[in-house]
PLY file of the C-alpha trace (Angstrom):
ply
format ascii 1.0
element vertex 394
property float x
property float y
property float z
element edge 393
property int vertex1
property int vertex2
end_header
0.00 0.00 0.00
1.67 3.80 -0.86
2.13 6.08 1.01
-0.99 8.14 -0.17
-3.15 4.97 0.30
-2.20 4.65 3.85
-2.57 8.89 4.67
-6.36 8.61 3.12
-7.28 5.76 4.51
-6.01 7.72 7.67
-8.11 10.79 7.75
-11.21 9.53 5.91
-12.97 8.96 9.55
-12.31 12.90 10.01
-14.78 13.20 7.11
-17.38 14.92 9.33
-14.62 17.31 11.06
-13.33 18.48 7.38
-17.47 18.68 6.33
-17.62 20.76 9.77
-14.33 23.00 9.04
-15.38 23.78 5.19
-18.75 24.86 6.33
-17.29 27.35 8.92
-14.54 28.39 6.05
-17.63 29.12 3.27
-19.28 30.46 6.18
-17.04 33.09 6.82
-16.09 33.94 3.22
-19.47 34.56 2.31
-20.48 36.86 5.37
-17.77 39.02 4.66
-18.43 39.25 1.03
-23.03 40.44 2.06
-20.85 43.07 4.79
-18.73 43.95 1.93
-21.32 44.26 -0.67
-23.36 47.07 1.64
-22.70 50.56 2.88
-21.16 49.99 5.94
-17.72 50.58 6.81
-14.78 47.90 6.00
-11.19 48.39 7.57
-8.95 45.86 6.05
-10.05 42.22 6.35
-6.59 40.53 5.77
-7.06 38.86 9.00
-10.03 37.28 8.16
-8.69 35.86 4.92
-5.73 34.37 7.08
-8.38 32.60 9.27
-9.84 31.20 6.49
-7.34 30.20 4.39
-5.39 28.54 7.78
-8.81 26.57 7.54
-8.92 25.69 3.70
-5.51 24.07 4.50
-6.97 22.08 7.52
-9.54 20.90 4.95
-7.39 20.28 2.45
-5.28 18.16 4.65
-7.85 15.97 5.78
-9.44 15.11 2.24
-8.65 12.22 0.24
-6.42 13.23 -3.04
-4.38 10.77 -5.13
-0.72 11.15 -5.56
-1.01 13.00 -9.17
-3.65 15.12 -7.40
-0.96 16.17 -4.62
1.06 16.74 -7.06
-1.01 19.22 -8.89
-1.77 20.89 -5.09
2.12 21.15 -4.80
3.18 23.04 -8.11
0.06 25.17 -7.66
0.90 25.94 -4.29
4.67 26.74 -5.23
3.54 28.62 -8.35
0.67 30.93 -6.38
3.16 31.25 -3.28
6.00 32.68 -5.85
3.31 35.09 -7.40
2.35 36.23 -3.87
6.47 36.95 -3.08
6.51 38.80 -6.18
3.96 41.24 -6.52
2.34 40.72 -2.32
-0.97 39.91 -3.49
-1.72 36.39 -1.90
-5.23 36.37 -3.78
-4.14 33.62 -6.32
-2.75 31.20 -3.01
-6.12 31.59 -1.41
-7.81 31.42 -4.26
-6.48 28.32 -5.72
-6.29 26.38 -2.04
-10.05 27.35 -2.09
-10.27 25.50 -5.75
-8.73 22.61 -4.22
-10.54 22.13 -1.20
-14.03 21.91 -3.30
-13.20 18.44 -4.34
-14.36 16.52 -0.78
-17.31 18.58 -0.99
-20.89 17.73 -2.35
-21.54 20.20 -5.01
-25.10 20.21 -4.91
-25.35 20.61 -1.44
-22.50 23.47 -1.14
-24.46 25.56 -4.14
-27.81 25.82 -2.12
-25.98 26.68 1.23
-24.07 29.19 -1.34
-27.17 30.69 -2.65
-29.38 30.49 0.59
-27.29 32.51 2.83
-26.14 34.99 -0.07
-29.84 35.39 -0.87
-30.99 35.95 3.40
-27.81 38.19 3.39
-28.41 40.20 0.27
-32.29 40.63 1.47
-31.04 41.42 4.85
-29.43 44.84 3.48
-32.02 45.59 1.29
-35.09 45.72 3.68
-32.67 47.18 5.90
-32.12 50.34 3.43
-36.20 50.21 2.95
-36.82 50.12 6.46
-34.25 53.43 7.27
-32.01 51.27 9.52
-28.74 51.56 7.54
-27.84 52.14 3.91
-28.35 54.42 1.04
-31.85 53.36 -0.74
-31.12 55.86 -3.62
-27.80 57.99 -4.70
-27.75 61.19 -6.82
-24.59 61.91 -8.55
-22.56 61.70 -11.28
-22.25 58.57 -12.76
-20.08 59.55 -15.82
-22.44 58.44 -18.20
-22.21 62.56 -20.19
-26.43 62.75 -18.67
-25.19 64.86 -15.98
-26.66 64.35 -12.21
-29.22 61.43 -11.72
-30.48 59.87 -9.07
-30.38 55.89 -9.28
-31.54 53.44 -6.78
-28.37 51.18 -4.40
-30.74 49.79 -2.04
-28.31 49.69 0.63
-25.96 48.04 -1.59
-23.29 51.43 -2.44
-23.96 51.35 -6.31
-26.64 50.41 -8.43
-24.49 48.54 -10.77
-24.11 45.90 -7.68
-27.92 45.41 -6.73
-28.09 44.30 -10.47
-24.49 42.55 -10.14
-25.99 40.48 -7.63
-29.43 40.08 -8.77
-27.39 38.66 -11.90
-25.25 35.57 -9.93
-28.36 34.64 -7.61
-30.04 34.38 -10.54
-27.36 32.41 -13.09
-27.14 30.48 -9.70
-30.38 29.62 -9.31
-31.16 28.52 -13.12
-28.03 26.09 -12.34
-29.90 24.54 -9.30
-33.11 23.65 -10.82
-31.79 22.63 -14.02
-32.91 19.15 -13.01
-36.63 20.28 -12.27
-39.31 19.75 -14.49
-39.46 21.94 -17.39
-42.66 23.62 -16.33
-40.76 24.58 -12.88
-37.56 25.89 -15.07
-39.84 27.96 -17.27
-41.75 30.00 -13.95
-38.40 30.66 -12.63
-37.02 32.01 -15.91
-40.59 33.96 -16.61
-39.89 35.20 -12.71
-35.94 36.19 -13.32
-37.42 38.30 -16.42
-39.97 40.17 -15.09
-37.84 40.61 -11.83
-34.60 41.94 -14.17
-37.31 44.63 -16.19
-38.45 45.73 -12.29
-35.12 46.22 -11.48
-33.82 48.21 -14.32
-36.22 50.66 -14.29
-35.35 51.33 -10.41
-31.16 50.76 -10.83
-30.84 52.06 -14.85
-27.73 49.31 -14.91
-27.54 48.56 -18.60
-25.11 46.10 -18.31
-26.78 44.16 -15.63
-29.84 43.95 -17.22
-28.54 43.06 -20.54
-25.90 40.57 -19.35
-29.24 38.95 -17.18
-31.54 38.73 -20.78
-28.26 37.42 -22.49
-28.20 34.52 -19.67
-32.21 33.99 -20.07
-31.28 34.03 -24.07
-28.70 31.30 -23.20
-31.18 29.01 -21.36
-34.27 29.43 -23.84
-32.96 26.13 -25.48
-33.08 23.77 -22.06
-36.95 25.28 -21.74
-37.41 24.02 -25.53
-35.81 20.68 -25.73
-34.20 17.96 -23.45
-31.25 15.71 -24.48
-28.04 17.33 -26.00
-27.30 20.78 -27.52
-26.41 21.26 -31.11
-22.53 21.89 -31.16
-22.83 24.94 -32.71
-24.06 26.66 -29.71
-21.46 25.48 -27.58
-18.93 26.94 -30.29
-20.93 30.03 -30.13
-20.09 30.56 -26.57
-17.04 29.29 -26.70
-16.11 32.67 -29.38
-18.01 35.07 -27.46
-16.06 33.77 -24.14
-12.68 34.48 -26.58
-13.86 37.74 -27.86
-14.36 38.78 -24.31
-11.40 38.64 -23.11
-9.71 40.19 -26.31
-11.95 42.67 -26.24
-10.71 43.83 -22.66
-6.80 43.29 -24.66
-7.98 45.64 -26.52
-9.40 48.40 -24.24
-6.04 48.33 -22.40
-4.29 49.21 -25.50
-6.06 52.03 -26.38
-7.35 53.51 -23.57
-4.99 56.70 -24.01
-5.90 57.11 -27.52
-10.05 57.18 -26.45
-8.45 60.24 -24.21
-6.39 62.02 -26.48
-9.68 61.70 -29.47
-12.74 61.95 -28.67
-13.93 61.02 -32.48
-12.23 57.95 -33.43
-13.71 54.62 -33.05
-11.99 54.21 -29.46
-13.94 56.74 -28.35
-17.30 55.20 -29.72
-16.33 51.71 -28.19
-15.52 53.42 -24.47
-18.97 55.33 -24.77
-20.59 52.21 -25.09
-18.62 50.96 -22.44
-19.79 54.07 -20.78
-16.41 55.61 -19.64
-15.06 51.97 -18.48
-12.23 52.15 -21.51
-11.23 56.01 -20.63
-11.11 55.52 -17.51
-8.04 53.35 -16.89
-6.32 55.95 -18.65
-7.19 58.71 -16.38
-8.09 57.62 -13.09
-4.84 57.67 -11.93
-1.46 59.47 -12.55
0.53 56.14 -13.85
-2.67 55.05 -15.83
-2.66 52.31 -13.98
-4.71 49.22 -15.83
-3.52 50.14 -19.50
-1.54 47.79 -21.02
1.88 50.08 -20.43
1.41 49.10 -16.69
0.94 45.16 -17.02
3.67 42.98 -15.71
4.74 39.56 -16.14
3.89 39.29 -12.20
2.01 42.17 -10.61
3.88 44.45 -8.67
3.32 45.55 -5.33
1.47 48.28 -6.18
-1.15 46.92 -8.29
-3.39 45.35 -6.03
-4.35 48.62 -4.81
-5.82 50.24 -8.34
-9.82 49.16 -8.76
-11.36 49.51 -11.82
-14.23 47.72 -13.55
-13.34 46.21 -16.25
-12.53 42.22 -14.85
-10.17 40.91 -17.32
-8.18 44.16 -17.76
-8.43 43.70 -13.67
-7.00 40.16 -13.93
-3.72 41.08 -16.33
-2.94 43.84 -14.33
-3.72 42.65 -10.91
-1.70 39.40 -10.65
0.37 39.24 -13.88
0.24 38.51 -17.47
1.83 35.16 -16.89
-0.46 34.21 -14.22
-3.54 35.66 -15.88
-2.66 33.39 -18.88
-3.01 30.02 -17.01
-5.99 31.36 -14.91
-7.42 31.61 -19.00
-6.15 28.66 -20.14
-7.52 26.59 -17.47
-10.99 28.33 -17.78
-11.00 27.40 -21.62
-10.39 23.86 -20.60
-13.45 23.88 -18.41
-15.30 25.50 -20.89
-13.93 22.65 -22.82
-15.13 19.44 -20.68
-18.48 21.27 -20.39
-18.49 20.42 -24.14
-17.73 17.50 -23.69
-19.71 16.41 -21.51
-22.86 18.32 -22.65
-23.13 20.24 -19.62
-24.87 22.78 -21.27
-26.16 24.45 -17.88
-22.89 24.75 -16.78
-21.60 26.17 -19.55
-23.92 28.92 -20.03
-22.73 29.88 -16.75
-19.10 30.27 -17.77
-19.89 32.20 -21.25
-22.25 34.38 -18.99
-19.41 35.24 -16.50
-16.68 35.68 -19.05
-19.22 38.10 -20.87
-20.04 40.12 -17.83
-16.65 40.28 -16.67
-15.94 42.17 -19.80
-17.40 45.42 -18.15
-17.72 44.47 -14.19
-14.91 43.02 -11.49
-17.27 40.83 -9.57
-15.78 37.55 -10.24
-12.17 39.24 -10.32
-12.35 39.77 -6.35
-10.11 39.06 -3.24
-13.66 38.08 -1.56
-14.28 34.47 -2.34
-17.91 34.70 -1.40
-18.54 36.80 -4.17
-17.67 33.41 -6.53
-19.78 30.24 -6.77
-17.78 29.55 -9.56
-14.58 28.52 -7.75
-16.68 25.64 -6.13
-18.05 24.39 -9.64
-14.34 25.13 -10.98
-12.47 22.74 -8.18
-15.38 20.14 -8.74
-14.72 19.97 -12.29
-10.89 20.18 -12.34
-10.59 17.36 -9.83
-13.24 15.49 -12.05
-10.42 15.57 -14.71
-7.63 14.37 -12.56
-9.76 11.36 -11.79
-10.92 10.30 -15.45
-7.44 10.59 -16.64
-5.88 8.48 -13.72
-8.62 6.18 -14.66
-7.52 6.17 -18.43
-4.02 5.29 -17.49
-5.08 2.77 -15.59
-6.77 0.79 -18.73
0 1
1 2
2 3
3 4
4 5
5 6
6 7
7 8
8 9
9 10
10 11
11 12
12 13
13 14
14 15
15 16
16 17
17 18
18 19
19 20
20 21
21 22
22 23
23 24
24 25
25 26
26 27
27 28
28 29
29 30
30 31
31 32
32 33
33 34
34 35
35 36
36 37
37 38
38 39
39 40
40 41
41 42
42 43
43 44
44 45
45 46
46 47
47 48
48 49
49 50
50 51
51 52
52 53
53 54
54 55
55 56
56 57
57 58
58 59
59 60
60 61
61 62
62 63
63 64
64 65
65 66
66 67
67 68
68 69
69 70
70 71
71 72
72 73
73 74
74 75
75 76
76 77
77 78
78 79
79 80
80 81
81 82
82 83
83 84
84 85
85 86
86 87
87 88
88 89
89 90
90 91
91 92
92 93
93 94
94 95
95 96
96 97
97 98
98 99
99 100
100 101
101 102
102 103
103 104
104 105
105 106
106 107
107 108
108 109
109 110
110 111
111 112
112 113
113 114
114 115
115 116
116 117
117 118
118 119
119 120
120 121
121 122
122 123
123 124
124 125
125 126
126 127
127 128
128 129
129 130
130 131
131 132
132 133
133 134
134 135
135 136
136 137
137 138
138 139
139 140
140 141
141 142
142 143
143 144
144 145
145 146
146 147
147 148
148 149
149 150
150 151
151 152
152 153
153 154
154 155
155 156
156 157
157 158
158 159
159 160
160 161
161 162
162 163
163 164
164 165
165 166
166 167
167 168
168 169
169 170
170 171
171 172
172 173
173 174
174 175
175 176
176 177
177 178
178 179
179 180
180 181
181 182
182 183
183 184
184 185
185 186
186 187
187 188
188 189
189 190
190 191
191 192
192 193
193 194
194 195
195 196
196 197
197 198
198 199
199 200
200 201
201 202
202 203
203 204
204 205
205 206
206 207
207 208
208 209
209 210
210 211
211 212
212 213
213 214
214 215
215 216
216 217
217 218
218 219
219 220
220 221
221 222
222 223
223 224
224 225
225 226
226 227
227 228
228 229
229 230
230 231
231 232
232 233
233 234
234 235
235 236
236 237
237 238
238 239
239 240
240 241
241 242
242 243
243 244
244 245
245 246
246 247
247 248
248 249
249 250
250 251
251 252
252 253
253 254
254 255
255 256
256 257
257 258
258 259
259 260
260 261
261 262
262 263
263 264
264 265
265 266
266 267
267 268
268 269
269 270
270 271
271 272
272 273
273 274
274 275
275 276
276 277
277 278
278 279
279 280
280 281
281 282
282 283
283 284
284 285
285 286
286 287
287 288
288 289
289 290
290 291
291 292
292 293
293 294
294 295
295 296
296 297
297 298
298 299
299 300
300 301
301 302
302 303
303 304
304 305
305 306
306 307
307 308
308 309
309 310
310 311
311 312
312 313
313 314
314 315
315 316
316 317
317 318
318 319
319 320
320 321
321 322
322 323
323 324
324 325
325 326
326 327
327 328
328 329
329 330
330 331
331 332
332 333
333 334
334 335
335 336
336 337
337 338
338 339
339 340
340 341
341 342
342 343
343 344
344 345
345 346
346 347
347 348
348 349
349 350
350 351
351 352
352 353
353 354
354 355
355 356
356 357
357 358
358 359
359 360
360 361
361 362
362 363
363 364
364 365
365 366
366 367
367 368
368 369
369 370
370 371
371 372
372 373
373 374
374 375
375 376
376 377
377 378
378 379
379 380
380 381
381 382
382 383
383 384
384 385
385 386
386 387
387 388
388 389
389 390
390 391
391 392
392 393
């Protein structure tokens, strides 16, 4: 018997302890991502990210992995812990240790918990803001969108754009957890998400919320229609528009200073539809921080500290080109075994996210709460490890 043999059959009786400890750990992450999400005030929570991630690792040491799978934990671990030296942003270690720890855990089950306290959270701060306890229920300002003042609806959440943010991943989350419900079900939450999605544009004006929600709905019209497998030409569909995405956000970073030095050339169309999102990494701050001049091979220690919307452009310039490339690749590959597998659900999911991250940061975050995603992602990824181990084994 190896040495891995003997360690799992070791800790598998401390099953319900590492159950217990990923609970607490999910618990945690997601409470601080509802505080984070609201109005009130947030002094740096680096200590609470050590707590967690000291309990991701207590996790990950009591659940069962095979020897290639330990030694895919190890060179991520080295490769995340060398990106954290360089540039001080440990993100990419928690991040991935997070990944890893999903594989013990029952996906199903993890999702609802996932969605039910986000949701209790979420409504928490809203009726909250309604009631006059705490939080902004409207804000008048600027928004940079050339209309001048206007007064658009937060409900307790600091921006409109994150009320629809959020309405957005409870409800790509929620099409995901019914998918196995009968069609009649699927088809009253969908005609529910819609009407919900119209309501809520007309109080938060979010364009790109409410667009990137009908796109979603758009996406899922064919699981409402038909059962059984999706015509490949769909999934090829989304896997271009996931490709375009990101070279789309290549492509704002490269000429963001030319969309501020002309106003009338074609950059300067494309950032008014991205209303100001392009222009802006030029001229928020004095090194243009976010343009493609100020990407790195690694970060720097400087650049976790510039926030902008734009995710991908976030992703390059927050933790490196290099490591922003794998991050990519490995999301390709998922969107990959989704094909192959015909998980068309799933899938929709990804093209959503990699759409939506286009224009908004939510899924480029420090806050693992904010991120089903990562729990479907280590699921998956694991899921590979074992089928290929199994091949090699015929």
């Amino acid at each position: 018997m190896s040495i891995t043999s003997r360690y799992n059959n070791f800790i598998s009786r401390f099953s319900p302890i590492r159950d217990f400890v990923f609970y607490l750990m999910l618990t945690t992450e997601l409470l601080l991502a509802i505080y984070e999400r609201s109005d009130l005030p947030l002094s740096t929570p680096s200590y609470v990210f050590r707590a967690t991630f000291v309990m991701t690792l207590v996790v990950i040491l009591l659940t069962e992995y095979s020897t290639r799978e330990w030694l895919v934990i190890g060179i991520t671990a080295a490769f995340t812990f060398f990106c954290y030296r360089v540039c001080g942003n440990n993100d990419l270690l928690r991040l991935s240790m997070f990944v890893i720890s999903c594989k013990g855990a029952d996906l199903k089950k993890a999702l609802k918990y996932f969605f039910s306290v986000s949701l209790v959270g979420y409504a928490v701060i809203f009726i909250a803001a309604l009631a006059g306890i705490y939080g902004n229920v409207s804000i008048t300002e600027e928004f940079g969108r050339a209309v001048g003042t206007e007064t658009r609806y937060s409900f307790g959440f600091g921006h409109p754009n994150t009320v629809h943010g959020i309405f957005f991943a409870l409800s790509m989350l929620l099409m995901y957890l019914i998918k196995d419900e009968s069609r009649k079900k699927r088809g009253i939450a969908f005609t529910a998400i819609f009407a919900l999605n119209v309501l809520l544009f007309v109080f938060t004006d979010s364009k790109t919320g409410f667009f990137i929600v009908v796109f979603m709905l758009i996406c899922f019209i064919p699981t409402l229609l038909f059962d059984g497998d999706k015509p490949g030409i769909i999934y090829l569909a989304g896997a271009g528009i996931s490709v375009l995405s990101v070279a789309l956000s290549v492509v704002a970073a490269v000429i963001s200073k030319y969309t501020f030095e002309n106003k009338s050339t074609l950059a300067a169309a494309l950032d008014r539809l991205f209303t100001g999102r392009i222009i802006s990494l030029y001229q928020n701050t004095r090194d243009h921080k976010g343009t493609i001049e100020t990407w790195t091979l690694f970060g720097d220690s400087n650049s976790g500290e510039s926030f902008f919307d734009m995710g991908w452009v976030r992703l390059f310039y927050w933790y490196g080109i290099i490591p922003a490339i794998i991050i990519l690749a490995v999301l390709f590959i998922m969107i990959y075994r989704l094909y192959k597998k015909k998980d068309y659900d799933t899938f929709v999911m990804f093209v959503s996210m990699f759409l939506y991250t286009v224009v908004e940061a939510t899924f480029v975050s420090s806050y693992i709460g904010r991120n089903f995603m990562l729990i479907i992602l280590g699921a998956y990824l694991f899921s590979i490890c074992r089928e290929d181990s199994n091949a090699g084994e015929r």
